[in-house]
N, C-alpha and C positions, 0 to 999 in steps of 0.2 A: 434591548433584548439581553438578556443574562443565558448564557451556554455554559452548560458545566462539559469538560472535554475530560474522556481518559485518554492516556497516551496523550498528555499534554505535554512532557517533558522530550518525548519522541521525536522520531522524524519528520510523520505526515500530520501528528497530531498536534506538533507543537509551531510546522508554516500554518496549518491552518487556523490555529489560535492566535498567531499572529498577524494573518487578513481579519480575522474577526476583531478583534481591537483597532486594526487600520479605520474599519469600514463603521467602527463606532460600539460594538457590541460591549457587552460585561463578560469575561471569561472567569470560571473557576475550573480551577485543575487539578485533577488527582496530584499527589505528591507520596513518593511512597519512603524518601527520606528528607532529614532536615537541607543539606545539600542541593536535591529536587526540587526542595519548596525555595531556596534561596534562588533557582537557576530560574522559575517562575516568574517571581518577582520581579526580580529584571526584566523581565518583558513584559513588563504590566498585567500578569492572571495572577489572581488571587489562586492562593496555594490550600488544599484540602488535604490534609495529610491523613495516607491511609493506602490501601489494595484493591485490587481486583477484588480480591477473598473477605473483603470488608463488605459485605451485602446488606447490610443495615443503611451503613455509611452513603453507598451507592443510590439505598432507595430515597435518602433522605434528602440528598443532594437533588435526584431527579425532580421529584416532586415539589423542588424548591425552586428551579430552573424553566425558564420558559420553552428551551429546547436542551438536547443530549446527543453530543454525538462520540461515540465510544471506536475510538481508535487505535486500543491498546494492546488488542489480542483476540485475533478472528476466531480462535480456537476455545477460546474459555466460556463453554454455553452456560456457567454455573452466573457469571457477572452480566452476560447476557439478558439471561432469565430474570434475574435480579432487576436490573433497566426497567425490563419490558413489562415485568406486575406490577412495580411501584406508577409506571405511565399507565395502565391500563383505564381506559373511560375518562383517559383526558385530554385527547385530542393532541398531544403534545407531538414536536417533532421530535423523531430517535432516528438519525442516521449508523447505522453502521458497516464495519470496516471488513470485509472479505478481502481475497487475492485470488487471483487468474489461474495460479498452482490449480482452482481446483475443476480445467479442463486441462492441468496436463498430464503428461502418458509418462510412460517409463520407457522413453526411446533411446540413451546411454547418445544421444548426438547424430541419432538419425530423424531427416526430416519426413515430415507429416506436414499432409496437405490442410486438415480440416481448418476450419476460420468460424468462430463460435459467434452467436448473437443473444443476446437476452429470449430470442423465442427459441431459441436451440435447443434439443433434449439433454440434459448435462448428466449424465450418468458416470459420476467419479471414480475412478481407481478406489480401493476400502480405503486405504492413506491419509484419502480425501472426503471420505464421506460423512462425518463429522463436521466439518467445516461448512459441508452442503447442507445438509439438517439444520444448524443453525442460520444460517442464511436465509432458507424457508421459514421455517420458525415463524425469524423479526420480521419478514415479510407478509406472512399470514397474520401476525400481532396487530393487522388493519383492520380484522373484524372484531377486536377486543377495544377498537377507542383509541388503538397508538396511531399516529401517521408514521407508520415506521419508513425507511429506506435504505437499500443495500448500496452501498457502490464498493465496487470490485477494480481498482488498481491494476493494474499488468506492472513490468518493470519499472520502477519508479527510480530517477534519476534528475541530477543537480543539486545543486545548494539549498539546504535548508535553510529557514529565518527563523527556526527557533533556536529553542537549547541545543537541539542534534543539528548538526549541518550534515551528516554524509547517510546516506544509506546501507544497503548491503551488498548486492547483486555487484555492480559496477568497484566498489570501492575494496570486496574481496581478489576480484580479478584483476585488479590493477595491481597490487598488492604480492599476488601469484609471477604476476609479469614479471615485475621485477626482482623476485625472487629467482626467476629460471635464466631471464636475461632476452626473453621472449613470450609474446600472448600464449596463454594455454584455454583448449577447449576441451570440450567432452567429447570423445571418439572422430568422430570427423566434423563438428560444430555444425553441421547442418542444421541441426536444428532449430528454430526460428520463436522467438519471445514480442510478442507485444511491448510499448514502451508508453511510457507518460512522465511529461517533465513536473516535478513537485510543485513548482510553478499554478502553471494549468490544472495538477490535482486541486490544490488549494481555492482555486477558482471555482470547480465546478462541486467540494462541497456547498460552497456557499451558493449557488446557483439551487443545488438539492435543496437546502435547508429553506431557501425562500419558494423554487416551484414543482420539487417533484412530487406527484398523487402519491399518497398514502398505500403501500404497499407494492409499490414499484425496486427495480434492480433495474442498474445503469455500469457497465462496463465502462473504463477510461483508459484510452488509449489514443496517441498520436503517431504511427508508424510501427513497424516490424523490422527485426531486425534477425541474421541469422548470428548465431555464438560465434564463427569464425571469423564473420565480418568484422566483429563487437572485439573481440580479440585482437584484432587486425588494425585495426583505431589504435586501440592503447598500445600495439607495440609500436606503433607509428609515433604517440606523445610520448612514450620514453625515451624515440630514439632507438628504436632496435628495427625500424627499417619496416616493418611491417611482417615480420619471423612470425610465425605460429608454430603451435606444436600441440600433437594431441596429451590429451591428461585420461589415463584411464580411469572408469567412472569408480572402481575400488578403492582406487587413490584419491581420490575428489572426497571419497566419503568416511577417510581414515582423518582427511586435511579439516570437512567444515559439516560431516556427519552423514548420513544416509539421504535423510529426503531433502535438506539442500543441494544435496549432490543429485540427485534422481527427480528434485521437484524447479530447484532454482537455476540448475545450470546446465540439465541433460534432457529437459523435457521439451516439449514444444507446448507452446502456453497463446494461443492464437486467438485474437477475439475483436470487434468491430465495433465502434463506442457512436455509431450512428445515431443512435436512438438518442444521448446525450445532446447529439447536437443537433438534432432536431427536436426531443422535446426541452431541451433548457436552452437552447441557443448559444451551446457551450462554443468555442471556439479559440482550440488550442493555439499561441502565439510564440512560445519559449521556442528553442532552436531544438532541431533533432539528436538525438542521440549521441552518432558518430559525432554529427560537427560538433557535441558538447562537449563529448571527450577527446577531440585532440582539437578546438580552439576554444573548449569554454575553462569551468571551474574547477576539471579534472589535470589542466594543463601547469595547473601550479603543484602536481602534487610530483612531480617529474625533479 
């Protein structure tokens, strides 16, 4: 099977380019510099050099490929769109990449109860509803001929195998810790995030890619965790004893911008990836969160 990947050179794009090569596939991969394409190559994907905003490029590739899964940018409906007409009436797989931001609230680190599911009514904050419309879209794209599929990430965490090893969520707050000399939250950290180790995502695109129906969304998640807790870990692996201390959300968003601040680290982003595991037989095995970051791959950054 040949997969052409955007968001090859990425975090989630580029572990799961690299089970696709484990598991035997052909990978080509966006490269949007020579650099890129070299970082590729060493992992064994053929390097395509070019953009999101190269939609010629995009359709040419698709069309070339027996599956697509586009991991580059939940927000860009223009590369999206692009994908989804050039597949159109060919049955092909087209996974794509959302995120969990887009059930969470603007709570500044106050907790919320709700816990989402794929049959859930998701009525997004406007922040988010753009990222919702695309999501529908590539999902609705099953009555055009695409087998399309969504899968939606929560916190994503651990070591990556590709070009990118770190993410963001995790490796910005650790980052803050150490800066203050203690974990810092949003207002009182209450607030609670979904989690999944890059691991276990990687596994369960390829699970998609081989059995979920054509026009389905799959949540991925392995536990919950609240911002204080998650704080509370890392100042444990620095060494500061397990110190917290609140971060007001204006300063959160002077340090890593607004809706990081109010999407990635003040919100409550809650959601239950059952349906994964019972219709793909997914079954997460990586370590949890907390024990990731103070005995896994966050413990070397101390």
């Amino acid at each position: 099977m040949q997969v052409f990947v955007t968001g090859a050179t990425g975090y989630i794009g580029g572990s799961v380019a690299r089970l696709l090569l484990e598991r035997g596939a052909t990978v080509r991969g966006l490269a949007r510099t020579d650099t890129a394409a070299q970082a590729l190559e060493r992992l064994g994907v053929a390097p395509v050099r070019g953009s999101l905003a190269h939609w010629s490029l995009l359709a040419k590739e698709a069309r070339a490929a027996d599956a697509v899964i586009n991991a580059a940018d939940a927000d860009d409906a223009f590369a999206a769109s692009a994908l989804l007409t050039a597949l159109e009436g060919t049955g092909k797989r087209f996974i794509h990449t959302s995120g969990s931001s887009v059930v969470g609230d603007m709570a500044s680190g106050v907790h919320s109860s709700p816990v989402f599911s794929e049959d859930s009514h998701i009525a997004p904050r406007f922040e988010k509803a753009g990222r919702v419309a695309i999501d529908r879209a590539v999902a609705g794209a099953a009555s055009r001929g695409v087998h399309s599929v969504v899968l939606c990430p929560t916190m994503i965490y651990g070591l990556g195998t590709g070009a990118k090893v770190d993410s963001i969520q995790i490796p910005w707050l650790i980052e803050l810790a150490r800066e203050s000399g203690h974990g810092r939250h949003i207002g009182e950290g209450k607030n609670i995030w979904s989690h999944v180790h890059i691991g276990d995502l990687a596994e369960l695109y390829l699970l998609a890619l081989d059995a979920a129906p054509a026009g389905s969304f799959f949540f991925a998640e392995q536990g919950e965790s609240s911002l204080k807790d998650i704080a509370a870990a890392i100042s444990r692996m620095l060494g500061f004893g397990g110190a917290t201390a609140e971060l007001a959300v204006d300063e959160a968003a002077l340090r890593w911008g607004p809706e990081a601040a109010h999407f990635a680290f003040g919100s409550n982003s809650r959601v239950t990836a059952e349906k994964a595991r019972r219709m793909l037989n997914w079954s997460p095995s990586q370590p949890g969160l907390i024990e990731e970051i103070e005995n896994g791959c966050y413990s070397d950054m101390t």
